[in-house]
SEVEXGU-771515 format. One record per residue (C-alpha): residue number from 1; x, y, z negated. Coordinates in steps of 0.25 Angstrom, whole numbers, plus 5000, padded with zeros to 4 digits. Layout:
REM residues N
<node><num>NUM</num><east>X</east><north>Y</north><up>Z</up></node>
...
//
This chain:
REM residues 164
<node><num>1</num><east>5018</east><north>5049</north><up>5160</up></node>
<node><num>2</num><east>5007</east><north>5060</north><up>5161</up></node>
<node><num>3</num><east>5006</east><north>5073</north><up>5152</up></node>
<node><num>4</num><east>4993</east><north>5067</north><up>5148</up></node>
<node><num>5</num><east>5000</east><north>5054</north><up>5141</up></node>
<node><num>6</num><east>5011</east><north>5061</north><up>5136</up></node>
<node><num>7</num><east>5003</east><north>5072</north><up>5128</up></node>
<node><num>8</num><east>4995</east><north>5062</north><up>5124</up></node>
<node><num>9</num><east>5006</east><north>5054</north><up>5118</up></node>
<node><num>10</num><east>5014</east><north>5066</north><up>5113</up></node>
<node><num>11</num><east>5001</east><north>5070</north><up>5106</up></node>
<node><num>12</num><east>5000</east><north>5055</north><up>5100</up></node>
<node><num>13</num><east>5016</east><north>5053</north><up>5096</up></node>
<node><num>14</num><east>5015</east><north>5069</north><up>5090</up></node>
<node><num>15</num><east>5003</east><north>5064</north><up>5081</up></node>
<node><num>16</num><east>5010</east><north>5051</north><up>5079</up></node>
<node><num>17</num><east>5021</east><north>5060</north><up>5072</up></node>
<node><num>18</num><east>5012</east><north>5068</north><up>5064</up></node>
<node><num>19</num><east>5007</east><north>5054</north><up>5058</up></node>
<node><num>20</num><east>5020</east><north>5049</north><up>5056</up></node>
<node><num>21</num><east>5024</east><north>5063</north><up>5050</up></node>
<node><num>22</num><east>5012</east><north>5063</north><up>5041</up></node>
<node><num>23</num><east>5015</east><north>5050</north><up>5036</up></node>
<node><num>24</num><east>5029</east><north>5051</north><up>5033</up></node>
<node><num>25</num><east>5027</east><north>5063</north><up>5026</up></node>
<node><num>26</num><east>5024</east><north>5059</north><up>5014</up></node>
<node><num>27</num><east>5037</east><north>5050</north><up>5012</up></node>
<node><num>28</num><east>5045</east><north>5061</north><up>5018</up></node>
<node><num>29</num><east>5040</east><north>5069</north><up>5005</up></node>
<node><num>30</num><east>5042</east><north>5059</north><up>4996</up></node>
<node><num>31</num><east>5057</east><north>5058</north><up>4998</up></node>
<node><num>32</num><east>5057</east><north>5073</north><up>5000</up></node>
<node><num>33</num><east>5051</east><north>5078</north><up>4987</up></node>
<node><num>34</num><east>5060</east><north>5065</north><up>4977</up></node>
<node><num>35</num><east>5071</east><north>5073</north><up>4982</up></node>
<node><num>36</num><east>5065</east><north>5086</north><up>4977</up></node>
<node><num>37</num><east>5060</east><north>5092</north><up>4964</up></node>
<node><num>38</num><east>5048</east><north>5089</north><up>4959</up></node>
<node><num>39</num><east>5044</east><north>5103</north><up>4960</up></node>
<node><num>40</num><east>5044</east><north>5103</north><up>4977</up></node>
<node><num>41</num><east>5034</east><north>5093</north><up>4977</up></node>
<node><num>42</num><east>5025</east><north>5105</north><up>4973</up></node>
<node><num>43</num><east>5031</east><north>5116</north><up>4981</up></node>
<node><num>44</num><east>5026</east><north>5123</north><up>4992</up></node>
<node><num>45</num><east>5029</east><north>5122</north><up>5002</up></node>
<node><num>46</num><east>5035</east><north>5110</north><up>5001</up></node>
<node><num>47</num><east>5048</east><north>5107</north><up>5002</up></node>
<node><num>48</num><east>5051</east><north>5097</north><up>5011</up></node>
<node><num>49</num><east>5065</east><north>5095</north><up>5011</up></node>
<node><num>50</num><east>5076</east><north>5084</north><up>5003</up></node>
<node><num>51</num><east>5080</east><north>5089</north><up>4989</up></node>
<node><num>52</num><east>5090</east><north>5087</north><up>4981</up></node>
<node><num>53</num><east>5084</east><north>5080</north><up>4968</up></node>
<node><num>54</num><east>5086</east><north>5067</north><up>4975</up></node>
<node><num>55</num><east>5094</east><north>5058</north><up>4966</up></node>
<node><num>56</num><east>5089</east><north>5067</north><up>4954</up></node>
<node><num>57</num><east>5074</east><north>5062</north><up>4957</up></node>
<node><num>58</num><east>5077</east><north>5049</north><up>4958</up></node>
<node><num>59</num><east>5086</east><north>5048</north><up>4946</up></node>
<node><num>60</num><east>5074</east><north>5055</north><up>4938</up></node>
<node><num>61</num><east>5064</east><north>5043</north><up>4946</up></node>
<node><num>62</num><east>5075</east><north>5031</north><up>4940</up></node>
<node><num>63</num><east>5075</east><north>5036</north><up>4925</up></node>
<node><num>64</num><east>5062</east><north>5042</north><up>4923</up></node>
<node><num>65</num><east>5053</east><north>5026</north><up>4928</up></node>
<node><num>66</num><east>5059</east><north>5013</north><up>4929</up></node>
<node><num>67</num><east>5059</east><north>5013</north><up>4946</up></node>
<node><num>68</num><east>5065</east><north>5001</north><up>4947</up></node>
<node><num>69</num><east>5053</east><north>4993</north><up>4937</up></node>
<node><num>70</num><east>5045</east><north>5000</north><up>4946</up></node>
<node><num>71</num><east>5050</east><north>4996</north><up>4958</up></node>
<node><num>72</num><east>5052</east><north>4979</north><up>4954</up></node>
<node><num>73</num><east>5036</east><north>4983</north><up>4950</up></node>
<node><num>74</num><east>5033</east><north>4988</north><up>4964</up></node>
<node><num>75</num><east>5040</east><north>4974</north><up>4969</up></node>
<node><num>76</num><east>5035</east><north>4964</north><up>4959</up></node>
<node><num>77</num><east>5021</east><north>4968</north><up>4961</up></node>
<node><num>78</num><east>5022</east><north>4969</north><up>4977</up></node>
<node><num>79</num><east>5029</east><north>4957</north><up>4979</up></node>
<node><num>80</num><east>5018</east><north>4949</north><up>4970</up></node>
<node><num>81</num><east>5007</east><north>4955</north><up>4976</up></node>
<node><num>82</num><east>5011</east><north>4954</north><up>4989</up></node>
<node><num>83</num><east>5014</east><north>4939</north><up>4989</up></node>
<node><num>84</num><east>5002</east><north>4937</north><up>4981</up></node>
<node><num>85</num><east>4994</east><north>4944</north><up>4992</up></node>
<node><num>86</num><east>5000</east><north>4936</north><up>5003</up></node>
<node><num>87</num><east>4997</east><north>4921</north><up>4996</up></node>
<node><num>88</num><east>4982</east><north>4925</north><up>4990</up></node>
<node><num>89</num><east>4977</east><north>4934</north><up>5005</up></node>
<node><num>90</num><east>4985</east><north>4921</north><up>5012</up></node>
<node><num>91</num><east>4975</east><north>4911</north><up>5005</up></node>
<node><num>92</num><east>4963</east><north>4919</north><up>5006</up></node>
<node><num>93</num><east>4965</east><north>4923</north><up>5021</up></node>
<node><num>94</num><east>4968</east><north>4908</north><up>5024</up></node>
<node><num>95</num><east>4956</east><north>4904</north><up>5017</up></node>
<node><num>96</num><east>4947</east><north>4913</north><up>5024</up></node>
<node><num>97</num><east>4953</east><north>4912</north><up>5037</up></node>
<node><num>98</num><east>4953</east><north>4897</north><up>5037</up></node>
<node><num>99</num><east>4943</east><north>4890</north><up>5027</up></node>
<node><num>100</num><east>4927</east><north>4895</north><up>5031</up></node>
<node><num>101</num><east>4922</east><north>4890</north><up>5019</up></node>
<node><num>102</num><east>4906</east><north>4895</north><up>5015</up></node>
<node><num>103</num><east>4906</east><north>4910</north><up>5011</up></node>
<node><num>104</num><east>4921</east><north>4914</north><up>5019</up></node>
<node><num>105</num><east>4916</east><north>4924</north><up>5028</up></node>
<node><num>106</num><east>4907</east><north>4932</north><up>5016</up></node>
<node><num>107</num><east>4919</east><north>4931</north><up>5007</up></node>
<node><num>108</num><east>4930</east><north>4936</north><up>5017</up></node>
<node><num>109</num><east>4918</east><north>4947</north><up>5021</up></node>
<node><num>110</num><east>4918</east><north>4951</north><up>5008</up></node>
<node><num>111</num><east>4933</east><north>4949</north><up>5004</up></node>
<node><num>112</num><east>4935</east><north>4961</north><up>5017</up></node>
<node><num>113</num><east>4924</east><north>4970</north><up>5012</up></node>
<node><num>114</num><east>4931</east><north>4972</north><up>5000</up></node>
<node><num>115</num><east>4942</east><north>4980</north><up>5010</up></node>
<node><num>116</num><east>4933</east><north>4989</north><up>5012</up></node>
<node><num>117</num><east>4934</east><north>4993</north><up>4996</up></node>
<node><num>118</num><east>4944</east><north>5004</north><up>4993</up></node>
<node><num>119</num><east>4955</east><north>4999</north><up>4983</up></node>
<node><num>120</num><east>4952</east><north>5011</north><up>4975</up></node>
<node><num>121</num><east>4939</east><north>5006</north><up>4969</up></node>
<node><num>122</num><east>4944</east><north>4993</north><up>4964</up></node>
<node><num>123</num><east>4954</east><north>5001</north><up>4957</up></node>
<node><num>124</num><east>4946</east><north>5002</north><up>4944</up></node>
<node><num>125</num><east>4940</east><north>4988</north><up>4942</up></node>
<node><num>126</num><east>4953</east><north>4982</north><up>4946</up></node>
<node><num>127</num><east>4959</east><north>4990</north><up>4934</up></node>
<node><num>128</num><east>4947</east><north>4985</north><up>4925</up></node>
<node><num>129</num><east>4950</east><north>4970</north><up>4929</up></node>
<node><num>130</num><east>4965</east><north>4974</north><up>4926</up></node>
<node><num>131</num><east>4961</east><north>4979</north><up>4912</up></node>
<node><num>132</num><east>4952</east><north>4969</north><up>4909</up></node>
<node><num>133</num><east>4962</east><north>4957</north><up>4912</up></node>
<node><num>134</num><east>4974</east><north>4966</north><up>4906</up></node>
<node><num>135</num><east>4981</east><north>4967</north><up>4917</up></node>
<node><num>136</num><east>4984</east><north>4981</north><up>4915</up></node>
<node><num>137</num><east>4999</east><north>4985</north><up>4917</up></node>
<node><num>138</num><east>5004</east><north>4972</north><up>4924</up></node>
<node><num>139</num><east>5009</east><north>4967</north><up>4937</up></node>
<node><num>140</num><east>4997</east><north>4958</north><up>4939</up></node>
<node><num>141</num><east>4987</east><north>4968</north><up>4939</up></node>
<node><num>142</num><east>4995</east><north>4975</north><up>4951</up></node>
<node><num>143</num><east>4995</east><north>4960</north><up>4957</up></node>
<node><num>144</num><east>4981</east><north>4953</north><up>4955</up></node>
<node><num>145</num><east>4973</east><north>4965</north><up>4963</up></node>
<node><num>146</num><east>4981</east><north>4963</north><up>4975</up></node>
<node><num>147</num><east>4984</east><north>4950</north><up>4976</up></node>
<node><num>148</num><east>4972</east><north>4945</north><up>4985</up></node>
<node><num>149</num><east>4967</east><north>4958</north><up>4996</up></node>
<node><num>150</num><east>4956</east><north>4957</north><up>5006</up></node>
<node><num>151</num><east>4965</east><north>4964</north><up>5016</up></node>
<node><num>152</num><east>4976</east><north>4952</north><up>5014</up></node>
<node><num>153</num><east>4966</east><north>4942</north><up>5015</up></node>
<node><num>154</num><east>4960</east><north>4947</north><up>5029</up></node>
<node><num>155</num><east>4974</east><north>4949</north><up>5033</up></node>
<node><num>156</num><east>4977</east><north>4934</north><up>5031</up></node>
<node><num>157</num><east>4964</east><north>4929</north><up>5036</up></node>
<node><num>158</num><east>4967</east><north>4936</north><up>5047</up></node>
<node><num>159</num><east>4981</east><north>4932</north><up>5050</up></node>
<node><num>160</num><east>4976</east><north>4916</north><up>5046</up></node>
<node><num>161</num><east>4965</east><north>4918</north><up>5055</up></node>
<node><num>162</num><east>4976</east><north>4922</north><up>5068</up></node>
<node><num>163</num><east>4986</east><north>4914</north><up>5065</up></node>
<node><num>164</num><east>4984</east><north>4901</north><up>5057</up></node>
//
C-alpha cells in the first residue's frame, strides 16, 4: 500500500471518528448528566463524568409522572400508526404503480411535491382542523395526520414497481 493511499485513508477513518464522536455525543451526555445534579447541567466547564445521583433521579422521574402511562402511550400510538401507515401507503402505492387511470401521473406529481413542504408549516392548520373537529387531547389526533405520508407512498410505488 503506498503512503498516498494510507494517509488518505487515515485522514478519511480519522474524520469518520469525529462524525461518529460528534454524534454519539449527545447520548453520552444524556446518560452522563441523569446521573448528576441538575445544577451540573449548567456548570462550566462541564462536568463530564458518572455521578452518583443515579437511582435518586430516577426514583424522583417514577414518583413525580406516571412513566409507565407514558410509555404504553409512546407504544399504543406507535404501533397504530405504524400499521395504519403500512395498509393505507400499501394501497395508494399499489394503486399508482399499477392502475394508470386518467389524471395518475398529475396526481402522484403533485402527491411528491408535497415532500418538498417543511412539516413545520402544516403544524398550525393541522392544529385548527384538530380543534375545529375536537380532537384536541386524543390519541387520534396523533393518529389521523400520519396515517397516509407521501414519502410511504413513493416508498411503495417504488417497491410494487420493482418487485411485483
Amino acid at each position: 500500500m503506498s503512503v498516498e493511499t494510507l494517509s488518505k485513508k487515515t485522514i478519511f477513518y480519522t474524520l469518520l471518528l469525529v462524525g461518529v464522536i460528534i454524534s454519539v455525543f449527545p447520548f453520552y451526555w444524556l446518560v452522563v448528566m441523569s446521573t448528576n445534579e441538575t445544577s451540573a447541567m449548567f456548570a462550566f466547564p462541564p462536568k463530564l463524568t458518572f455521578g452518583s445521583y443515579f437511582w435518586n433521579n430516577y426514583d424522583n422521574v417514577m414518583q413525580n409522572m406516571n412513566f409507565y402511562r407514558a410509555f404504553l402511550n409512546t407504544v399504543f400510538i406507535a404501533v397504530v400508526s405504524t400499521t395504519l401507515q403500512l395498509f393505507f401507503n400499501s394501497l395508494t402505492g399499489f394503486t399508482f404503480a399499477k392502475f394508470k387511470f386518467p389524471g395518475s401521473k398529475i396526481l402522484f406529481y403533485i402527491m411528491i411535491g408535497t415532500m418538498i413542504l417543511p412539516s413545520q408549516m402544516l403544524l398550525v392548520p393541522q392544529f385548527i382542523i384538530m380543534k375545529n373537529l375536537g380532537w384536541l387531547g386524543s390519541y387520534i389526533a396523533l393518529i389521523i395526520p400520519s396515517i397516509a405520508t407521501a414519502f410511504g407512498t413513493f416508498l411503495d410505488q417504488t417497491v410494487c414497481i420493482g418487485y411485483l
